[in-house]
C-alpha positions as CSV (number, residue, x, y, z in Angstrom):
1,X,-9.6,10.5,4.8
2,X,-10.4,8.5,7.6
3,X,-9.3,9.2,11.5
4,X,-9.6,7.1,14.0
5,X,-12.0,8.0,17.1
6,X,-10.3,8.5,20.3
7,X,-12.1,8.5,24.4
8,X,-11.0,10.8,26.3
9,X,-9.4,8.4,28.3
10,X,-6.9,7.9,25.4
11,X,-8.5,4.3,24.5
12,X,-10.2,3.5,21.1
13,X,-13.6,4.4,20.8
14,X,-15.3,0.7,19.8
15,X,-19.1,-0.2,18.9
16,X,-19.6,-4.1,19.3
17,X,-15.6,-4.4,20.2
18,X,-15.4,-2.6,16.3
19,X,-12.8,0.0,16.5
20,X,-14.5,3.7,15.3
21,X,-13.4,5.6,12.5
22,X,-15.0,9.1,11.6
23,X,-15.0,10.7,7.9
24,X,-14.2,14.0,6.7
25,X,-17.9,15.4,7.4
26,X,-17.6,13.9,11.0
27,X,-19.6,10.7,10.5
28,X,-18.8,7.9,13.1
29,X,-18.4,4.6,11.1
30,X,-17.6,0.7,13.4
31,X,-15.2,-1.1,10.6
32,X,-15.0,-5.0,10.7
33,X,-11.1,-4.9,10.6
34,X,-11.2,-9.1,10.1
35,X,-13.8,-9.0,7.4
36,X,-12.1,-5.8,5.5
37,X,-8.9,-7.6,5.6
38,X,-10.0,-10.5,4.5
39,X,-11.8,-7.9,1.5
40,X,-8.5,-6.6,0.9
41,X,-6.6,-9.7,0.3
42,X,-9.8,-10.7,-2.1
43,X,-9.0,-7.7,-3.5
44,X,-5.1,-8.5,-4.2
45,X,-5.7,-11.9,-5.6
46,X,-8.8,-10.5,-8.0
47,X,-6.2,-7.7,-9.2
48,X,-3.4,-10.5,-10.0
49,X,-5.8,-12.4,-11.8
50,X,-6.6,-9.0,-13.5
51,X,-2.8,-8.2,-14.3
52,X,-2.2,-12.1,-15.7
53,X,-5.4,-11.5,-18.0
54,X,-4.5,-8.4,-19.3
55,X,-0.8,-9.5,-19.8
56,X,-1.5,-12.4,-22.2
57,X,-3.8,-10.3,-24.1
58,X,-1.2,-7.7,-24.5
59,X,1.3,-10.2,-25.8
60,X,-1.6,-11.8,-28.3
61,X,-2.5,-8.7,-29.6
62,X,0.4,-6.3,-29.4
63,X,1.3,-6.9,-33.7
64,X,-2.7,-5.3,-33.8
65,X,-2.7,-2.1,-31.4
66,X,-3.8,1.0,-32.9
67,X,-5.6,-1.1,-35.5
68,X,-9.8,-0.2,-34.7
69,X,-11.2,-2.7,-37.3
70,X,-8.9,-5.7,-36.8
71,X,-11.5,-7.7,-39.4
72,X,-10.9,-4.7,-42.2
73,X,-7.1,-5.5,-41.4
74,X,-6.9,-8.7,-42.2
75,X,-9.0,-8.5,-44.9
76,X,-6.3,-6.1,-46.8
77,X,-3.9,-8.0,-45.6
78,X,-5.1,-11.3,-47.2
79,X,-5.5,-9.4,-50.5
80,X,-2.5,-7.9,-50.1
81,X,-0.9,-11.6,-49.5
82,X,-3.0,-13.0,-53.4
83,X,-1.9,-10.2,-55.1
84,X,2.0,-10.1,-54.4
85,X,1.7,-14.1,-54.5
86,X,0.1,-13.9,-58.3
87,X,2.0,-11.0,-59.1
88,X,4.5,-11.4,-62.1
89,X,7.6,-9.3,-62.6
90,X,7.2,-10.1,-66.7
91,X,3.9,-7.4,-66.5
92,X,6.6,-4.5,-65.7
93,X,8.4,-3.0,-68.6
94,X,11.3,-2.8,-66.2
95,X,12.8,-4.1,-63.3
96,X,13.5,-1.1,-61.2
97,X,9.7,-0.7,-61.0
98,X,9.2,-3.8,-59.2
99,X,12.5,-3.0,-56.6
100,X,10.7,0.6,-56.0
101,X,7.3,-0.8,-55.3
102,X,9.3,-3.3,-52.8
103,X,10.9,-0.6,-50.9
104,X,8.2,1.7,-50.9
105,X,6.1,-1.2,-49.5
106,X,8.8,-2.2,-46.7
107,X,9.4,1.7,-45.7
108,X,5.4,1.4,-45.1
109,X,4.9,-1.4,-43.3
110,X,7.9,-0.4,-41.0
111,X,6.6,3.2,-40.2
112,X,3.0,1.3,-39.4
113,X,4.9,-0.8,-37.2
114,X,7.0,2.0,-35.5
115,X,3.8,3.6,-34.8
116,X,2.0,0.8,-33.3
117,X,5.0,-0.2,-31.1
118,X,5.2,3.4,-30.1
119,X,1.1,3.6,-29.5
120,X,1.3,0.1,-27.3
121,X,4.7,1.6,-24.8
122,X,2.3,4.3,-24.1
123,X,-0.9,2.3,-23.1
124,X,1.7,0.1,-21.3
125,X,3.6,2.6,-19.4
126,X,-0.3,3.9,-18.6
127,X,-1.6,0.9,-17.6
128,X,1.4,-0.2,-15.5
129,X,1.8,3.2,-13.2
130,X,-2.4,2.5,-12.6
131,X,-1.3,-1.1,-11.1
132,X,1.6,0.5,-8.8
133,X,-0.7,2.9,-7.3
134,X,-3.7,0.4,-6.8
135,X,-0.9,-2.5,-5.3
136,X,0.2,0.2,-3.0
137,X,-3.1,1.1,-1.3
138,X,-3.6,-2.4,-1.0
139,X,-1.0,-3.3,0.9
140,X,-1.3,0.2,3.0
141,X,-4.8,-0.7,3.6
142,X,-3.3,-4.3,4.8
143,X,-0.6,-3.0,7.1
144,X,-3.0,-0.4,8.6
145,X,-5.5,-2.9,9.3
146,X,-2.9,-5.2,11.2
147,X,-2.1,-2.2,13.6
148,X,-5.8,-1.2,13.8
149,X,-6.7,-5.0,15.2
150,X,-3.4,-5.4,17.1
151,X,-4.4,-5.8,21.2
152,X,-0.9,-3.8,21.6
153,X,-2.7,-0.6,20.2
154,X,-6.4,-1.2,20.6
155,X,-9.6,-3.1,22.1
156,X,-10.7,-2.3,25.1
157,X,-7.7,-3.1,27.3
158,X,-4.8,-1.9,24.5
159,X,-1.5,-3.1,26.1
160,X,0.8,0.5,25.3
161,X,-1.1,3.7,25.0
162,X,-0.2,4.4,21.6
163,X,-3.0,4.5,19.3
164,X,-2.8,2.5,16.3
165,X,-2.3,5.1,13.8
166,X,0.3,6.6,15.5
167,X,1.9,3.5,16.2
168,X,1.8,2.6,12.1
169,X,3.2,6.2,11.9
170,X,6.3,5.0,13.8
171,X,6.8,1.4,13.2
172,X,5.0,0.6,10.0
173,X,7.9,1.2,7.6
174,X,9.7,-2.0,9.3
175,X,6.1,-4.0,7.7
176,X,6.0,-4.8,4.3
177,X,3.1,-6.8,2.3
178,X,4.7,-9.7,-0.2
179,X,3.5,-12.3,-2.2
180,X,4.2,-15.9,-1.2
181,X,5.1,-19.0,-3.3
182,X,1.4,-19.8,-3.9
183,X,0.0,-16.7,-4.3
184,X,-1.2,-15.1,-1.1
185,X,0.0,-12.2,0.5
186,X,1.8,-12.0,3.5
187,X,3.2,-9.3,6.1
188,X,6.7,-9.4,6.5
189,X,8.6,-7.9,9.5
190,X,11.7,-6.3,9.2
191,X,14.6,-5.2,11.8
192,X,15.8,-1.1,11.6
193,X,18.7,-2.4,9.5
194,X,16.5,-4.3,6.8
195,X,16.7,-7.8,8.5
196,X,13.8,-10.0,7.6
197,X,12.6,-11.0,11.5
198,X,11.7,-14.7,11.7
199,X,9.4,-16.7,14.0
200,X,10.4,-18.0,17.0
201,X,7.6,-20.5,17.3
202,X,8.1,-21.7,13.9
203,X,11.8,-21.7,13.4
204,X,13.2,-20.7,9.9
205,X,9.6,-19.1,8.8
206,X,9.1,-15.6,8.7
207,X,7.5,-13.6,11.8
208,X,3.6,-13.0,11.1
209,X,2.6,-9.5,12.5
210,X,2.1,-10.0,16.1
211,X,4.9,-12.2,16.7
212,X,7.1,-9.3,14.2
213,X,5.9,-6.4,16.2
214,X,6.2,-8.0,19.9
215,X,9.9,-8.6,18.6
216,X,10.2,-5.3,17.5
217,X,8.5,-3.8,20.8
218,X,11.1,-5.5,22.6
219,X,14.3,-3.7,21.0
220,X,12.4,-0.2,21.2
221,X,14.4,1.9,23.6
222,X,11.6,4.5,24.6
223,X,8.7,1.6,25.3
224,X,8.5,1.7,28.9
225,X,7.1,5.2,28.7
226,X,4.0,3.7,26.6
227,X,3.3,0.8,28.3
228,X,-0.1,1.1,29.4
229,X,-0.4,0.4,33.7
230,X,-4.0,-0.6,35.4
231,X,-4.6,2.6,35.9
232,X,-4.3,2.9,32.2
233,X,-1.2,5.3,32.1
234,X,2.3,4.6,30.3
235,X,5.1,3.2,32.4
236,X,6.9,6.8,32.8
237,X,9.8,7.2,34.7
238,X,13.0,10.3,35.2
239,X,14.7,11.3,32.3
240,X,13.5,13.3,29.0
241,X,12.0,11.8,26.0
242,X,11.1,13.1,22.6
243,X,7.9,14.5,23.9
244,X,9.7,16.5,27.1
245,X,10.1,15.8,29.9
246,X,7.9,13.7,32.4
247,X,6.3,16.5,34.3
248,X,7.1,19.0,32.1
249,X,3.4,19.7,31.0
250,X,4.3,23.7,29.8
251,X,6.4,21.8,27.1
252,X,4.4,19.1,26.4
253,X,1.6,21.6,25.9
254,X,3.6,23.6,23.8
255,X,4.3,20.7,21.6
256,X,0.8,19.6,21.6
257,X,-0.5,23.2,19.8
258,X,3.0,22.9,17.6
259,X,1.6,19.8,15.9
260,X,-2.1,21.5,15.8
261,X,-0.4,24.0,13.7
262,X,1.8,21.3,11.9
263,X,-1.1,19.5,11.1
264,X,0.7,16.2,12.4
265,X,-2.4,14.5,14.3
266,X,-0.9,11.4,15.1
267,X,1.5,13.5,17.4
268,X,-1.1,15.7,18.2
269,X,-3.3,12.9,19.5
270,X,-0.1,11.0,21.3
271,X,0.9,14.6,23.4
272,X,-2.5,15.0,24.3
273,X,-2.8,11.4,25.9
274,X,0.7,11.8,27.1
275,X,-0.4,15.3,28.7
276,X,-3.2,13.3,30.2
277,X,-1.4,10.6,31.7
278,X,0.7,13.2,33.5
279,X,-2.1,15.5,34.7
280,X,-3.8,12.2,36.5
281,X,-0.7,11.8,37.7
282,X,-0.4,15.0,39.4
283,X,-3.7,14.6,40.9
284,X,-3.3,11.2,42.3
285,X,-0.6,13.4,44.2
């Protein structure tokens, strides 16, 4: 689990304008969010080619799964084939011989196939809840990076003072990650109500990231108490919010241990920069 270093200030800690992640034993690691997205959509088209691959081989070979020795198979088949070709009822004293040996060898051959068919839905099933897990970090890993790169949410002038995991926390369910016409993936905005968003510089195309998430910046309610000033404080103003209210640092505080004890760092890390803002604030007078 990675978590995203934050300054004291509230900003993203960055190395070489890299924003600074830190793993579970505390090491401090600058990721290359272009080049690891551009790793991740390598990633998505290596898996597809992966999925088509082991698709047609599924439907060459699905007649021969559970068989170990295909050779051996055929081998036994191909004498099975001579024999019942060169076969001649006349060598039977009588008839019913020949009509049990034909049902004895259908009820085999259709238990063998049963039990193939049943071996193959197995290894299937298998195999297909493997993808589903593997597509979905990919495109997590895709939508996080969008937010971790985004100059809303980070760089060294961030425009809101949300961080960018905490702002995935809150908006990324309205990004999704599809696959286009040719191939390549894509984010996709979408509107509270399941609206795809479109662009408004390219008409009739679908908004890319940015231009998705300044439209959807624009219809929050609550952003003019994360818009980050010069001073590098949100926008504020009277009135409550979710967090409490404005100079109600008691409660804020209060919230701010709550999610310690939640274990809810993205609100834990947003209450303490809120709680921030506010004591600069008072000091400012």
């Amino acid at each position: 689990m990675y978590e995203l270093v934050i300054n004291d200030d509230g900003t993203v800690k960055l190395e070489e304008g890299k924003p600074v992640y830190k793993d579970k034993d505390g090491k401090e690691i600058a990721v290359d969010v272009p080049q690891m997205y551009q790793k991740i959509i390598d990633l998505g088209k290596e898996n597809k080619g992966h999925r088509e691959t082991n698709d047609a081989f599924v439907t060459k070979f699905k007649l021969f799964d559970g068989i170990e020795d295909i050779q051996e198979y055929k081998e036994r088949a191909d004498k099975a084939i001579e024999a019942v070709t060169n076969f001649d009822e006349k060598d039977w004293l009588k008839a019913d011989k020949v009509d049990s040996m034909k049902k004895q060898m259908k009820e085999a051959h259709e238990k063998e196939i049963t039990q193939m068919t049943e071996s193959f839905t197995r290894k299937e099933i298998d195999f297909q809840s493997k993808f589903v897990k593997k597509d979905e970090q990919i495109r997590k890993l895709m939508i996080s990076a969008e937010f971790a790169k985004s100059p809303s949410f980070s760089g060294e002038n961030p425009k809101t003072t949300l961080s960018p995991d905490f702002a995935e926390s809150f908006f990324g369910k309205q990004f999704k990650i599809e696959e286009q016409e040719n191939g390549e993936l894509a984010t996709r905005a979408y509107y509270s109500n399941g609206d795809l968003i479109y662009s408004r510089a390219n008409p009739g195309e679908p908004a890319d990231f940015a231009e998705g998430m300044e439209e959807i910046w624009d219809k929050y309610p609550g952003k003019q108490k994360y818009i980050r000033t010069k001073q590098g404080s949100g926008g504020g103003g009277g009135g409550g919010d979710e967090f409490g209210g404005p100079n109600d640092l008691v409660s804020l505080r209060k919230q701010y241990h709550k999610a310690v004890e939640d274990k809810n760092p993205a609100l834990a890390i947003q209450l303490k920069n809120r709680i921030h803002e506010l004591e600069m604030q008072l000091r400012r007078g």
